[in-house]
N, C-alpha and C positions, 0 to 999 in steps of 0.2 A: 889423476884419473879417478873418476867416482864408478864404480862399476859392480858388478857381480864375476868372479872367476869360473868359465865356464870349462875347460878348457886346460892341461897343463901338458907341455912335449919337452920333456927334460934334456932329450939327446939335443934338441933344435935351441933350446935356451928359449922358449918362446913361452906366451897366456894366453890365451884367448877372451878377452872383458867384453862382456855386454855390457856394452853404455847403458845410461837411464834414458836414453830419446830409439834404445830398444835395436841400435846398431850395434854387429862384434865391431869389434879393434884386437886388432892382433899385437904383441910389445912385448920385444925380446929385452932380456938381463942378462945381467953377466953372472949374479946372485939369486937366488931364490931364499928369502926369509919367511916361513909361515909362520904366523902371530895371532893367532888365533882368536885370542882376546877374551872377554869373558860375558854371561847376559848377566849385566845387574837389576833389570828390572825399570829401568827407567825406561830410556829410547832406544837400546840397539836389539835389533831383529835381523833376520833376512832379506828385510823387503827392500826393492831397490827406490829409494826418493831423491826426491833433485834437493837443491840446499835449503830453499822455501821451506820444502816440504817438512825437511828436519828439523830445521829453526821452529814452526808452527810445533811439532811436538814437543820441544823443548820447553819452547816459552808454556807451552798446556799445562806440562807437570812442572816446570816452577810455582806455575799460578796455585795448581792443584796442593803441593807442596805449604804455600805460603798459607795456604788457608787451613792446613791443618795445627791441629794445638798440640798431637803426638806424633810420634812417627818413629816406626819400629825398625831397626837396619836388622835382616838376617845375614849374619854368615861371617866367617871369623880369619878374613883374606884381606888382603891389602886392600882390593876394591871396596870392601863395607868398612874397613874401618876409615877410611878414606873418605866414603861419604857421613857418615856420622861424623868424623869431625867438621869435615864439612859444613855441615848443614849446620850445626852447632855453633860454626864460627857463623853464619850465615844471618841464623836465628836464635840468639843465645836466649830469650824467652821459653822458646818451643823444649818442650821434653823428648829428647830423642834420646833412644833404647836402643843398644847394641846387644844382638843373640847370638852366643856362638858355642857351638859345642865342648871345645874343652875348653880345660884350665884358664886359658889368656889364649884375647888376637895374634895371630898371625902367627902359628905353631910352627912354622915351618922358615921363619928368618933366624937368621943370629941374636941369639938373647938378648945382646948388647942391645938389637934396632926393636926388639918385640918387646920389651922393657921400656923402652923410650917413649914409643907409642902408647903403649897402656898407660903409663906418665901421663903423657898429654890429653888420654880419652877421658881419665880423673881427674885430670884438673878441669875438663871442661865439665865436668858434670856427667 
């Protein structure tokens, strides 16, 4: 179900999603997971689109992406060190900069995995 949660009745176990063709659906769980996720900057927003429409903005800022010769990642979380490697394996040409406020990525895993990673963001360059 692609939708927006309009909607939550905890005692009922039910959501209430407006579809993208702008009808509710109602859809009951047995669990309720919120996952909230994160804005990296690329494509995820609010706004409700069909699958077309997401793919177009995908492929945009690929394109966008490929044509750059730098490209700076902010922020010092799974998700940015995630795309700089990324991108890096992607375009190992392009000069891509990771910013993050403290000491080393991802301050908040187990040294063992925040070590590993900073490993691999200096080997890639």
């Amino acid at each position: 179900v692609h939708g927006l949660i309009e909607a939550v009745d905890l005692d009922a176990r039910r959501i209430g999603v407006r579809g993208i063709d702008g009808r509710p659906e109602p859809l009951e769980y047995d669990v309720l997971v919120v996952a909230s996720g994160v804005q990296n900057g690329f494509w995820r927003d609010a706004e409700l689109e069909d699958r077309d429409a997401v793919e177009r903005r995908i492929d945009a800022q690929a394109e966008r992406l490929a044509r750059a010769g730098t490209i700076a990642v902010v922020g010092g979380g799974a998700s940015a060190a995630s795309v700089a490697s990324n991108l890096k394996e992607r375009h190992p040409a392009k000069a891509i900069h990771l910013f993050f406020t403290r000491a080393a990525p991802l301050p908040d895993h187990p040294p063992k995995v925040g070590r590993a990673i900073a490993e691999r963001l200096a080997a890639q360059g």
